[in-house]
C-alpha positions in Angstrom: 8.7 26.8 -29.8 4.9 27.8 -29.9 3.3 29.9 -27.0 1.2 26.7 -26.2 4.5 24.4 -26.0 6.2 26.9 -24.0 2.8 26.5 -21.6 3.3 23.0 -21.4 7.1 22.9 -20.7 7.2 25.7 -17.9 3.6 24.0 -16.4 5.7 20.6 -16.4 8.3 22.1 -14.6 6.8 23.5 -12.2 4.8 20.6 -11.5 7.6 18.6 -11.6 9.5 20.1 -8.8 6.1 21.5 -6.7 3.1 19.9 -7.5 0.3 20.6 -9.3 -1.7 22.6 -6.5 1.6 24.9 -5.8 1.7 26.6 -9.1 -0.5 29.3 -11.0 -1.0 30.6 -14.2 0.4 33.9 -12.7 3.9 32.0 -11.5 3.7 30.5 -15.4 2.8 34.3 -17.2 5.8 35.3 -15.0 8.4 32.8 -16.1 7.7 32.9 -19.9 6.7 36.5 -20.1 3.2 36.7 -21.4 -0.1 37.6 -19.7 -2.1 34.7 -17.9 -5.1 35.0 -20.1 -2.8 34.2 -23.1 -1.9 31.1 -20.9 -6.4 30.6 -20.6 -6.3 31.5 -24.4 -4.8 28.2 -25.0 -5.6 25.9 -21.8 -9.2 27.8 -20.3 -8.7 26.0 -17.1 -5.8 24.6 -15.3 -7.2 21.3 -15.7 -6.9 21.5 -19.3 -3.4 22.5 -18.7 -3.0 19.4 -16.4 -4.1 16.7 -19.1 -2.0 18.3 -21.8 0.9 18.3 -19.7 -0.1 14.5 -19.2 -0.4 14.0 -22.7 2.9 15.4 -23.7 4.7 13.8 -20.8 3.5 10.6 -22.2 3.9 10.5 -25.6 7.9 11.7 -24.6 8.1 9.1 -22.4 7.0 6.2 -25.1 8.6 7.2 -27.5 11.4 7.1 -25.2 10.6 3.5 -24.6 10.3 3.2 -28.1 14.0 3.6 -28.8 14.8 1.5 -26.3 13.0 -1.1 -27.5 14.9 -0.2 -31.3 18.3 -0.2 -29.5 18.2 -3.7 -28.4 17.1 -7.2 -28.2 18.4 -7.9 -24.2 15.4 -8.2 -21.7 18.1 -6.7 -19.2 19.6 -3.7 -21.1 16.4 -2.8 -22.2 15.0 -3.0 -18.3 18.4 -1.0 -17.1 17.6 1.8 -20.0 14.0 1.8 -18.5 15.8 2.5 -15.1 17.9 4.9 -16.3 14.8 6.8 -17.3 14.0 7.5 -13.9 17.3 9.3 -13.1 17.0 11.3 -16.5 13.7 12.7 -14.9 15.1 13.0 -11.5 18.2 15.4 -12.8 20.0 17.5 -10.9 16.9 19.2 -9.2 14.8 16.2 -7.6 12.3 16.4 -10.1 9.7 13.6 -10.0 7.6 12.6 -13.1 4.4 14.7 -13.6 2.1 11.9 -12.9 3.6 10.9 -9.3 3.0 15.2 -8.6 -0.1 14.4 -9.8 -1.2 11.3 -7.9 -0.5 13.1 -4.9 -3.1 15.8 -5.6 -5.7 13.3 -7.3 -8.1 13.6 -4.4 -8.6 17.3 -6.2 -8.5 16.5 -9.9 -11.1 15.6 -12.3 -11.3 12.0 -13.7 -10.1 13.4 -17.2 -6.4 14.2 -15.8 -7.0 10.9 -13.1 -7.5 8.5 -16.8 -4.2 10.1 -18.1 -2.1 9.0 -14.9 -3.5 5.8 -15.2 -3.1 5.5 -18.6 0.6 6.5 -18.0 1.2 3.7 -15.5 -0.8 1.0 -17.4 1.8 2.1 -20.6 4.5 1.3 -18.4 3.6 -2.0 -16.7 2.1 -3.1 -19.9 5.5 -2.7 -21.2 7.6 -4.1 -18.6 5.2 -6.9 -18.9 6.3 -7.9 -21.6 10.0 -7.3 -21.2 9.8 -9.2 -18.0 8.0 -12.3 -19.8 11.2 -11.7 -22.6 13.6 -12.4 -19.8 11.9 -15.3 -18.4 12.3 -17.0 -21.8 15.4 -16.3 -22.5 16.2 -17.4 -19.0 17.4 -13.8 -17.9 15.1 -12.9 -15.0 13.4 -15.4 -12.6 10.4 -14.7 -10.4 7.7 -16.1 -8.7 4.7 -14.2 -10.1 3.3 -13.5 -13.3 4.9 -11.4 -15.6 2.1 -8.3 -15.6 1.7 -8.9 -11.8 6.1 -8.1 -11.3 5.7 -5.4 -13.7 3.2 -3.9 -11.6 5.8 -4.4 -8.5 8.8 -3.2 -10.2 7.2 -0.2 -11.4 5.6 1.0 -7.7 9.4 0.1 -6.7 10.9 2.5 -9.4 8.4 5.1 -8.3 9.4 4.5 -4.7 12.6 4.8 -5.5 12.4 8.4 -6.9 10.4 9.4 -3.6 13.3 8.6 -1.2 16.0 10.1 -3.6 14.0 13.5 -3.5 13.3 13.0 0.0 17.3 12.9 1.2 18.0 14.9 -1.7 20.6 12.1 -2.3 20.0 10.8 -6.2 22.9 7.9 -5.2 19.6 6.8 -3.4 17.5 6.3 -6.3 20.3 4.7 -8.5 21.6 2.1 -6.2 17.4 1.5 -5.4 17.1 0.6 -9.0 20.1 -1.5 -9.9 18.8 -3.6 -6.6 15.6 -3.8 -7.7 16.5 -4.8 -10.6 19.4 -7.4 -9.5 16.4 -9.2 -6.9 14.9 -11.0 -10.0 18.0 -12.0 -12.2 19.0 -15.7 -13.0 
C-alpha cells in the first residue's frame, strides 16, 4: 500500500467514526507513522484530502454496486444486497459512510468536496431508480410515485437508518430499519 493510499484509508476512518472537522493531519501522521507534511506532500490541504477520500469512497462503493448488478437479475436481491451495503459500512464500530460525516460539516467545506457528496447520492438514487423501475415491471415492488422520486426516498430512509443505529449504538436498529423499508413497497 502507497503512502498516499494509506492517507486515504486512515483519513476515511477517521472520518467515518468522527467527522471531518474532528480529525487532523497530526491524529493521521500519528496513526500511520509519518510526518504531517508527508501527509501535505501528497494532499496540500485537508480539503484535498476530503475529495480524495470522496473519490475513493465512491469508486469502492460502485463498483460494489457493480457486482451486485453482475450477481443477479432480481430487482429485490439486488435492492437487499444494496441494503446490506449499509451494514457492511456500519460494522462493528458505528461507522457512517464518509459522505453522511461529510454532509454534516458542509456548511464548512468548499463546493469541490460539496459536488462529490452529491455526486455520490445522485450515483445511488440513479441506480435505485432504475432497480426500482425493474421491480415495477416485473411486478416485484409497487408504489405510488415515480421510480427516481422512491429512489430518492428510500435512499434518505437508508441513510436515516444508519443515523439511529449509531445513535443507540444498537446495529439490530439499522437492519430491521432496512428490511422494513424495504418490505413497505413489495407486491
Amino acid at each position: 500500500m502507497t503512502t498516499s493510499e494509506q492517507i486515504i484509508d486512515t483519513a476515511t476512518e477517521l472520518l467515518q467514526k468522527h467527522g471531518f472537522n474532528a480529525f487532523s493531519y497530526g491524529d493521521i501522521s500519528k496513526l500511520i507513522g509519518i510526518k504531517t507534511a508527508s501527509i501535505h506532500y501528497h494532499y496540500p490541504s485537508k480539503y484535498d484530502l476530503g475529495k480524495s477520500v470522496m473519490k475513493k469512497y465512491r469508486l469502492k462503493h460502485m463498483a460494489a454496486i457493480n457486482k451486485i448488478d453482475a450477481e443477479s437479475d432480481s430487482p429485490l436481491k439486488k435492492l437487499q444486497s444494496f441494503a446490506e451495503l449499509f451494514s457492511h459500512t456500519m460494522g462493528k464500530d458505528y461507522k457512517m459512510s464518509p459522505c453522511s460525516m461529510l454532509i454534516t460539516d458542509s456548511s464548512g467545506l468548499p463546493d469541490s468536496i460539496k459536488v462529490e457528496v452529491q455526486d455520490f447520492y445522485i450515483d445511488n438514487e440513479t441506480w435505485l431508480a432504475s432497480t426500482l423501475k425493474d421491480g415495477l415491471d416485473k411486478e416485484v415492488f409497487k408504489f405510488d410515485a415515480s421510480p427516481t422520486e422512491c429512489a430518492k426516498t428510500l435512499f434518505s430512509a437508508f441513510e436515516g437508518a444508519m443515523l439511529s443505529a449509531r445513535a443507540f449504538e444498537d446495529k439490530s436498529r439499522l437492519t430491521k430499519s432496512l428490511k422494513q423499508i424495504i418490505k413497505l413497497i413489495q407486491t
